[in-house]
N, C-alpha and C positions, 0 to 999 in steps of 0.2 A: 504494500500500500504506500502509494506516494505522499499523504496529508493532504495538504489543501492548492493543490495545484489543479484547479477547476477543469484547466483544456487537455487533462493529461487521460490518459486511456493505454492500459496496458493488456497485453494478451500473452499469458505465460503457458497457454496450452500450445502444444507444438502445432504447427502450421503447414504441412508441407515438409516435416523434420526441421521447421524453426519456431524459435520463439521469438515474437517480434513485440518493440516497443514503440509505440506511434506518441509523436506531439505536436499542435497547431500551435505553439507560440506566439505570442502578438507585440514580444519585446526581448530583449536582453535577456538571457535564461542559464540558469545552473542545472545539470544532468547528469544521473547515476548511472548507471548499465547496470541492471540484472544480473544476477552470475550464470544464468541459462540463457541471455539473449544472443542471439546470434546477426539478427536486422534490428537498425533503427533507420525508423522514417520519420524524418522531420517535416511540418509542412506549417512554414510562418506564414504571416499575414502579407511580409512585405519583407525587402531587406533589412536585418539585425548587424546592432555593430558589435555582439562579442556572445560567444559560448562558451560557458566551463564546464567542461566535458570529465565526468572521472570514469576511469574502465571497471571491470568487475573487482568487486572485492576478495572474489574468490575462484581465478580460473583454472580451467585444466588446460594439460599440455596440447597444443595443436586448437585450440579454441580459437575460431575466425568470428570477428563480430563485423559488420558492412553497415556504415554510415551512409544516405543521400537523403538530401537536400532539396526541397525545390523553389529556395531563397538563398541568394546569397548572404552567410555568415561572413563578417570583415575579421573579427579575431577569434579562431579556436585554440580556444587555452584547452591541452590533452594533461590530464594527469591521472592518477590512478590512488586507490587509496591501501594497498598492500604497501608489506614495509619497507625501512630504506634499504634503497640498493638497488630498487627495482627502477628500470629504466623505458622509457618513452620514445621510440629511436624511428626518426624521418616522419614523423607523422605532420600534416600540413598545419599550419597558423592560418590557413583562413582555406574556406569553399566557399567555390562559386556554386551559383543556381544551379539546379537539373544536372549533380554533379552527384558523385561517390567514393569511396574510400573505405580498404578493409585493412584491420590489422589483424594480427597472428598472434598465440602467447606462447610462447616456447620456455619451459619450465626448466631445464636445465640453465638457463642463462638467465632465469628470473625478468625476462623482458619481453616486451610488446614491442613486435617490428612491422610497420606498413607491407602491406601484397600489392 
């Protein structure tokens, strides 16, 4: 359960073999990932000047989660909320509209790498 994020709607039944997180934002927005989501679909209202983005709290090895957009975000802030050490590597600072983007979690090297 998200609290009191009114436009938010989550679907944690698999889908197709995913679980997918949907959000219409209407402004600058803070975002968790699931530890079973594998798709998130964002769909603002208009162009946003920043997303803070955290990855799963809890993933397993080979876990692919795919981001797209169909608003341009101007700053994605990527962080993750696992402990230090874990690293955040190539992933973009800003998407454009009608655009996409997956990372990887590869457990031996404790890091998220962009695909």
């Amino acid at each position: 359960f998200v609290g009191d994020c009114t436009p938010w709607l989550t679907n944690n039944t698999p889908t197709a073999g995913k679980a997918i997180q949907y959000l219409a934002p209407n402004a600058s927005f803070n975002f968790t990932v699931n530890d079973q989501t594998s798709a998130v679909v964002w769909e603002p209202t208009g162009a946003l000047a920043f997303c803070n983005l955290n990855l799963p709290q809890s993933p397993v090895d080979g876990q692919v989660v795919t981001f797209s957009t169909t608003q341009t975000i101007t700053a994605l802030n990527i962080g993750t909320a696992l402990p230090v050490g874990v690293n955040v590597s190539l992933v973009p600072t800003t998407i454009a509209a009608n655009t996409q983007f997956s990372v990887i979690y590869y457990a031996a090297g404790n890091k998220w790498y962009r695909t």
